[in-house]
KOLKOLRO-111970 format. One line per field, with one value per atom (N, C-alpha, C): residue in three letters; atom name; z, y, x. Coordinates in steps of 0.05 Angstrom, whole numbers. Last residue first. Layout:
! residues N
resn (ALA, ...)
name (CA, ...)
pz (Z, ...)
py (Y, ...)
px (X, ...)
//
This chain:
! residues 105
resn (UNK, UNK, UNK, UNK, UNK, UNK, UNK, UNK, UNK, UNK, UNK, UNK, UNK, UNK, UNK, UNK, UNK, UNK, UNK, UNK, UNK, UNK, UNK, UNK, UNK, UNK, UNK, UNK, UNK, UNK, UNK, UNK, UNK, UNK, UNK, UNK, UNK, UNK, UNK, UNK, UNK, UNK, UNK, UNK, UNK, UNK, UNK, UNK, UNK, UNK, UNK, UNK, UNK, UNK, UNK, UNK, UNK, UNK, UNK, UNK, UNK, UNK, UNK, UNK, UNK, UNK, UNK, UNK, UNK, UNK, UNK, UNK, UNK, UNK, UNK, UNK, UNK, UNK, UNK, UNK, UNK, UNK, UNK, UNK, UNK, UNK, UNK, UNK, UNK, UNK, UNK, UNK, UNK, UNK, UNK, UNK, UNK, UNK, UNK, UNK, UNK, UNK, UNK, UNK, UNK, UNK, UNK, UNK, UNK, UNK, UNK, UNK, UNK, UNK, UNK, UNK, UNK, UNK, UNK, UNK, UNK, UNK, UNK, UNK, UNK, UNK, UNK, UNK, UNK, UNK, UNK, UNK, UNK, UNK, UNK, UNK, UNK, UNK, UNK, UNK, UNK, UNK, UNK, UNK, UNK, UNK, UNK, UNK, UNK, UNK, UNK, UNK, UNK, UNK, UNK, UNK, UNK, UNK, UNK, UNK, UNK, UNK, UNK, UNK, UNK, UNK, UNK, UNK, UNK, UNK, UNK, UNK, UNK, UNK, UNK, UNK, UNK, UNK, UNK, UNK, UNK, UNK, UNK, UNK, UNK, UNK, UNK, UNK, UNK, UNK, UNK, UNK, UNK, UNK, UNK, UNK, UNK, UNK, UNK, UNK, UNK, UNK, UNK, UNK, UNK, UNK, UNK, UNK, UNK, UNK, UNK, UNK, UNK, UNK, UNK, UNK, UNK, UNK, UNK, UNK, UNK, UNK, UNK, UNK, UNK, UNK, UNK, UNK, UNK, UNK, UNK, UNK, UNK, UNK, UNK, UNK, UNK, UNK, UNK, UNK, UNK, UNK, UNK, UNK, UNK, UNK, UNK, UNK, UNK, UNK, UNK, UNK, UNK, UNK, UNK, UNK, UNK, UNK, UNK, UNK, UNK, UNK, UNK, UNK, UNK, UNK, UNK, UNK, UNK, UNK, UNK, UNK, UNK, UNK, UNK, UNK, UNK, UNK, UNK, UNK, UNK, UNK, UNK, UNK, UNK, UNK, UNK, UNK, UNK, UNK, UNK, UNK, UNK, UNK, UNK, UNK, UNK, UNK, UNK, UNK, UNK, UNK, UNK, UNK, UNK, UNK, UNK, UNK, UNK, UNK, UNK, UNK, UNK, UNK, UNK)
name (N, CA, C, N, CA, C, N, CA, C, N, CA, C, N, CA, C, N, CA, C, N, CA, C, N, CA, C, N, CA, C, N, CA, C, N, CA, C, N, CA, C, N, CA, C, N, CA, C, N, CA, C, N, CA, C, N, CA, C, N, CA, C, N, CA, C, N, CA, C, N, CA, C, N, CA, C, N, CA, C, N, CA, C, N, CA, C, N, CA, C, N, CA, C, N, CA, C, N, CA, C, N, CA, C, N, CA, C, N, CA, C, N, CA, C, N, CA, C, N, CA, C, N, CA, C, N, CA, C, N, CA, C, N, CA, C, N, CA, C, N, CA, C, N, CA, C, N, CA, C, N, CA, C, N, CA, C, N, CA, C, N, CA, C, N, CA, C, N, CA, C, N, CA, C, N, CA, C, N, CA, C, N, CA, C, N, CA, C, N, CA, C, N, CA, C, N, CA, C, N, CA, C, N, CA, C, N, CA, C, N, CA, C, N, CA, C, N, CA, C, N, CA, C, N, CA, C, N, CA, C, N, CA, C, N, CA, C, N, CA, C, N, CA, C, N, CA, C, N, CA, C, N, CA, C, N, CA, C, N, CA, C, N, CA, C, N, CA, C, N, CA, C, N, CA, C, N, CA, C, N, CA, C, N, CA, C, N, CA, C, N, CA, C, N, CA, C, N, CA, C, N, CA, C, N, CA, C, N, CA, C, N, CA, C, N, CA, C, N, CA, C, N, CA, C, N, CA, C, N, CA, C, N, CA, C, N, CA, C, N, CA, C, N, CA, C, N, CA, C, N, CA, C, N, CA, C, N, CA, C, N, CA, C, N, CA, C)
pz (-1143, -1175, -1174, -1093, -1106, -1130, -1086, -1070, -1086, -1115, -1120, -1104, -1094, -1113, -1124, -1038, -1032, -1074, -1057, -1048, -1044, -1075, -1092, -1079, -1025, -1049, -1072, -1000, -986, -1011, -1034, -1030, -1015, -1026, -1054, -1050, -971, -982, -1003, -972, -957, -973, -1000, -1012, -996, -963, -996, -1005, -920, -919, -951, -940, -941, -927, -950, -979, -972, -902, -916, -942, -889, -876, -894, -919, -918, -901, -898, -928, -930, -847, -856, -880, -855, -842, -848, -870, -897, -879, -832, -860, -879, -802, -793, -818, -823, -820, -817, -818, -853, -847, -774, -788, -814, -768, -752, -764, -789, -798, -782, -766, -793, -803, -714, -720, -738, -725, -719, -723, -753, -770, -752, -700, -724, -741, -674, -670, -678, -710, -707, -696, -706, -726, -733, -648, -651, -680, -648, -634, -646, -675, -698, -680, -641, -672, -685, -601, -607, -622, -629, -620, -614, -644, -666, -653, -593, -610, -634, -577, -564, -583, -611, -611, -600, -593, -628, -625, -525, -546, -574, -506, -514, -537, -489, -474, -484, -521, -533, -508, -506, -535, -538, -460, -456, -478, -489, -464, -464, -508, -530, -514, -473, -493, -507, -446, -434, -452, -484, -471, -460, -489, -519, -501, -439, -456, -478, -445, -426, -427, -486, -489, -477, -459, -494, -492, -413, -415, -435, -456, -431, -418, -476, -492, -476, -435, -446, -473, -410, -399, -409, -454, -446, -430, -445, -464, -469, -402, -409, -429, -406, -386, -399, -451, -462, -437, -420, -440, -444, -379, -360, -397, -413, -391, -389, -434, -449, -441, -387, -402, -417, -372, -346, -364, -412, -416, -394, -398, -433, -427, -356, -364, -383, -369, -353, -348, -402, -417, -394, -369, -386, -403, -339, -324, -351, -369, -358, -346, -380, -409, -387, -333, -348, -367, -331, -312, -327, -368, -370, -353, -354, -380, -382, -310, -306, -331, -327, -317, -312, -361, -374, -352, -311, -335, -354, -296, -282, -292, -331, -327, -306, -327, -352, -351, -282, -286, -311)
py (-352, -363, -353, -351, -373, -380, -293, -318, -347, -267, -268, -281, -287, -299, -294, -267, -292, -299, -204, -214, -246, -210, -203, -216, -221, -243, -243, -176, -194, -221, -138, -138, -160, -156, -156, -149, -149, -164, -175, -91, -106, -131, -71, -60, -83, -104, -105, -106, -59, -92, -110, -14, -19, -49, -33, -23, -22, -27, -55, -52, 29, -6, -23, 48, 57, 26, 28, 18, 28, 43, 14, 5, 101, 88, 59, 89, 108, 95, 71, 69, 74, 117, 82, 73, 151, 157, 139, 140, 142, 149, 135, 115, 108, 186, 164, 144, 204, 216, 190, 178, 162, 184, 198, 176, 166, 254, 242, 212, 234, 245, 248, 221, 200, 203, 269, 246, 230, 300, 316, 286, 267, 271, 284, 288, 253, 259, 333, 329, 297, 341, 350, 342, 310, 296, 305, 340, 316, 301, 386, 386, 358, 362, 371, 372, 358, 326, 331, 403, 392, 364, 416, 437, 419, 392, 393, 402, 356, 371, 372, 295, 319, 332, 244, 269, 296, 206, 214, 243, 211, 220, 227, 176, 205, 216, 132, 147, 173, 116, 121, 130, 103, 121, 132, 52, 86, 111, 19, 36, 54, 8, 18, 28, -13, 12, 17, -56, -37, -12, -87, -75, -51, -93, -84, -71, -139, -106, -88, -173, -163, -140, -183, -181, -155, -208, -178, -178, -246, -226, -200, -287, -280, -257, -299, -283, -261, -317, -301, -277, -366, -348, -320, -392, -381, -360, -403, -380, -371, -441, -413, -387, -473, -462, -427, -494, -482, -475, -505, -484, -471, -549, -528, -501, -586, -574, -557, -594, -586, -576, -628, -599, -573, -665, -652, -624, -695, -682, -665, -703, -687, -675, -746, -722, -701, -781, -768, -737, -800, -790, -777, -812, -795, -786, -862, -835, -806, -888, -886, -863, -898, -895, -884, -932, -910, -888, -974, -957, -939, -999, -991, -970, -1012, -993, -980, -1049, -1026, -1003, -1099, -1075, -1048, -1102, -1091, -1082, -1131, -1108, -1092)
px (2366, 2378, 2411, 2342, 2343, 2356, 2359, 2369, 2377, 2313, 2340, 2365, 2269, 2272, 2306, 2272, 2270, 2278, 2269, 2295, 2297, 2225, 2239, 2271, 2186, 2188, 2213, 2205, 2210, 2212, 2176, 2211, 2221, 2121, 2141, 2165, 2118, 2112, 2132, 2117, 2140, 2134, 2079, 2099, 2123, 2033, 2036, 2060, 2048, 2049, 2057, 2036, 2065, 2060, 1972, 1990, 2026, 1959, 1956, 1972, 1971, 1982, 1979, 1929, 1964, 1972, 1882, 1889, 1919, 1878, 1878, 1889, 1876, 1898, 1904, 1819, 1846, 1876, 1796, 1799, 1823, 1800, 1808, 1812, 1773, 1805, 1813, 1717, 1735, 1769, 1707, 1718, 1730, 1711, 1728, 1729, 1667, 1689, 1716, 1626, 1628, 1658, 1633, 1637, 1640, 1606, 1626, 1641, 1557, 1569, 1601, 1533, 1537, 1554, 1534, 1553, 1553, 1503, 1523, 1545, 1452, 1462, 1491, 1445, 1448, 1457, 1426, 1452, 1462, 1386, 1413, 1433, 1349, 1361, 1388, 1347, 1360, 1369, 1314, 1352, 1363, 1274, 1288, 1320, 1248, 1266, 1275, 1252, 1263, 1269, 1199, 1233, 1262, 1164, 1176, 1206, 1178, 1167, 1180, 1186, 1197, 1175, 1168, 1163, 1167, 1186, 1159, 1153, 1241, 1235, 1203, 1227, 1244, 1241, 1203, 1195, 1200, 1254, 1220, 1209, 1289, 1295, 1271, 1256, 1264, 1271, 1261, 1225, 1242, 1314, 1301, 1272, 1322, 1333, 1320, 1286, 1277, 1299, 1307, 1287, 1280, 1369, 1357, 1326, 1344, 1358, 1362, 1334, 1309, 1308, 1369, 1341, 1334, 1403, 1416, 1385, 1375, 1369, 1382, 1373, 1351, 1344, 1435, 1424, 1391, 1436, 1439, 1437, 1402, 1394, 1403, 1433, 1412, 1395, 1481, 1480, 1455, 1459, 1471, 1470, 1431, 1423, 1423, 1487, 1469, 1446, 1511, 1516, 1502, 1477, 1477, 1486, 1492, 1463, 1465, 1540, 1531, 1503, 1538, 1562, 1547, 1510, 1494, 1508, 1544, 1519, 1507, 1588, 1591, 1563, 1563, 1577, 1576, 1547, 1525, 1527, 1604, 1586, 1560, 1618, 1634, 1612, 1581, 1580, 1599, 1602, 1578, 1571, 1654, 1658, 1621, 1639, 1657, 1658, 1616, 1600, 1614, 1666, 1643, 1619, 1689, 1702, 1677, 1659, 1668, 1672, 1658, 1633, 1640, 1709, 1697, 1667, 1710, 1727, 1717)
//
């Protein structure tokens, strides 16, 4: 009976390492193929850029510079929004402690 248990206890453990390595398989596959898709976006983009003429990757640039500069306005508002929250959290905070200390005495 106890070698039963014990080969039961031994399949379980085979079952689970062969879990463990199909995943770390199936991730590192995956991962292997968001590279693989990474790259061949990044050759198409260097493709389509090295086709353009002076004039043409000058407009790309001020367009790509015009939506960076979007975005970094976005996130200076996320920002500023983040710090008003976090400051009436703060502000709750201390009325919450104020009122817990005037309880206690």
């Amino acid at each position: 009976m106890f070698k039963r248990a014990k080969n039961k206890v031994a399949e379980k453990r085979e079952h689970n390492r062969r879990k463990r390595e199909e995943r770390a398989r199936i991730a590192k596959d995956q991962a292997e193929e968001e590279a693989r898709l990474e790259r061949e976006r990044i050759q198409a983009e260097k493709d389509a850029l090295m086709a353009l003429n002076g004039k043409e990757l000058l407009v790309e640039v001020i367009m790509t510079l015009r939506e960076n500069g979007n975005h970094l306005a976005e996130i200076e508002h996320n920002q500023n929004d983040l710090g008003e929250l976090l400051y009436d959290v703060k502000t709750s905070l201390d009325t919450l402690e104020s009122y817990v200390s005037d309880l206690r005495a």
